[in-house]
C-alpha positions as CSV (number, residue, x, y, z in Angstrom):
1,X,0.0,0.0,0.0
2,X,3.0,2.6,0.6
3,X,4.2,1.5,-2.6
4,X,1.3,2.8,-4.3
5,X,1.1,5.9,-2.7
6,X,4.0,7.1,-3.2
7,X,3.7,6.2,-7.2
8,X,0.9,8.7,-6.6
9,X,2.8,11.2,-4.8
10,X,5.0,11.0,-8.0
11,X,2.5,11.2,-10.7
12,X,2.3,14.8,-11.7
13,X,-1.1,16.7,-12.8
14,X,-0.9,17.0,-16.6
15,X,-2.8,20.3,-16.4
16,X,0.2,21.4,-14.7
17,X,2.9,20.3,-16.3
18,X,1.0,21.4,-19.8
19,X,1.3,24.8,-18.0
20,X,4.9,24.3,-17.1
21,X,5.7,24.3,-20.9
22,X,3.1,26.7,-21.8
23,X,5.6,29.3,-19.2
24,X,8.7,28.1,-21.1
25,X,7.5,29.4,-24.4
26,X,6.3,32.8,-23.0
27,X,2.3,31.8,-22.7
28,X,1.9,33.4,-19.4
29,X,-1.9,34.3,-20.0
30,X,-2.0,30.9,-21.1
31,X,-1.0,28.9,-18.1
32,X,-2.3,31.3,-15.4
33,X,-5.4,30.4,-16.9
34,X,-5.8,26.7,-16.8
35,X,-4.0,26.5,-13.5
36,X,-6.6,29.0,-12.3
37,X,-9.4,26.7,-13.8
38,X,-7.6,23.8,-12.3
39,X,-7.3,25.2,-8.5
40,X,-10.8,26.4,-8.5
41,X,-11.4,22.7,-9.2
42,X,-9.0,21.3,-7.0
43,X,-8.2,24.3,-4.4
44,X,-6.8,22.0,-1.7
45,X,-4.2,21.0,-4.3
46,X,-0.9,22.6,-3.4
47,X,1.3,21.0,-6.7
48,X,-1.2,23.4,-8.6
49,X,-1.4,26.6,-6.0
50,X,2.6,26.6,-6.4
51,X,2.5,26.1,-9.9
52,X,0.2,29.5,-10.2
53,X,2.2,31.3,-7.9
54,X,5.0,30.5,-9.8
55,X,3.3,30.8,-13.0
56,X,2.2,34.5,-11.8
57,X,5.8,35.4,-10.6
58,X,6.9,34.6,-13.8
59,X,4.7,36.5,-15.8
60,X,5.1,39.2,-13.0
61,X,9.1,39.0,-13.5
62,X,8.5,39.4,-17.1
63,X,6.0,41.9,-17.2
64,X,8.2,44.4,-14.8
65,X,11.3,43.7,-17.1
66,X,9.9,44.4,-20.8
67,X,11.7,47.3,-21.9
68,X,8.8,47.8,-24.4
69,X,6.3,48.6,-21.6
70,X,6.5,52.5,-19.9
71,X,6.6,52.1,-16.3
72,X,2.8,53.1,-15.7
73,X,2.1,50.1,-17.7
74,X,4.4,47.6,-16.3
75,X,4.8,48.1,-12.3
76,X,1.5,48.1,-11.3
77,X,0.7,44.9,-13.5
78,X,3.6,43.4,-12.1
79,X,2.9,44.3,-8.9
80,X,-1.0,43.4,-9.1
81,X,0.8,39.7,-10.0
82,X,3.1,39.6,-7.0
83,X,0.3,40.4,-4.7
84,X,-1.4,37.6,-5.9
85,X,1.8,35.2,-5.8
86,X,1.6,35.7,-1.6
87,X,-2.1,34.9,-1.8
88,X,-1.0,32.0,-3.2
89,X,2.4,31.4,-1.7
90,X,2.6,33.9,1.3
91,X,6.5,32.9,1.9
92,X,7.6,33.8,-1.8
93,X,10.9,35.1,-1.2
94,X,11.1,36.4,-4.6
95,X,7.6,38.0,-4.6
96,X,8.5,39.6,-1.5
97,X,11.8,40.8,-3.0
98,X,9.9,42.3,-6.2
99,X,7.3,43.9,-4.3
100,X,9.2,46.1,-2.2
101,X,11.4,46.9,-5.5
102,X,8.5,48.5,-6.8
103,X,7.1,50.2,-3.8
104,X,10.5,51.4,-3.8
105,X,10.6,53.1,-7.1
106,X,7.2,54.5,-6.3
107,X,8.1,56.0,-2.9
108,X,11.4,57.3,-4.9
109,X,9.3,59.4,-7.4
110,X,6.9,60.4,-4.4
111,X,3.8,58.9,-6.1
112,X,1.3,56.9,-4.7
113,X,1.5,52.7,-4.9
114,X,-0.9,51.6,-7.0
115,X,-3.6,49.3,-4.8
């Protein structure tokens, strides 16, 4: 019986690991959403709450570095994604790290954080 439990501890949700690839070709939208989908299916699930907060950091982390995008555009997106990556994942290191970076750069130019 342990035997088979831990073959199902190993056996990974193909939702997520569709989403995994979906995030290594840039399809952020993409995989937020079927992990989304997926978590409001199975919200007790923590291989897919970790796989959207990662799936959200990453679009966060790309989304706050796109030269392309003006700032007004980019770091409250980015920082809308981050929130959501503690929601999700309240010990995210990283998240942490990129939220205060923004709030940062806010405070710097005296404006207001975006909510």
């Amino acid at each position: 019986m342990a035997v088979v439990a831990a073959g199902l501890l190993c056996a990974a949700n193909p939702k997520v690991e569709q989403a995994k690839a979906q995030l290594k070709d840039g399809k952020f939208e993409q995989a937020i959403s079927a992990l989304e989908a997926e978590h409001k299916a199975k919200p007790k699930d923590d291989e897919v709450r970790l796989a959207l907060a990662d799936a959200k950091l990453q679009y966060g982390e790309s989304v706050m570095n796109d030269r392309q995008l003006p700032p007004f555009r980019k770091y409250p997106t980015a920082l809308r994604q981050f929130r959501q990556v503690l929601e999700l994942d309240k010990n995210n290191k990283k998240a942490q790290s990129n939220i205060a970076l923004i709030e940062g750069i806010y405070k710097q130019m005296g404006r207001p954080v975006p909510q």
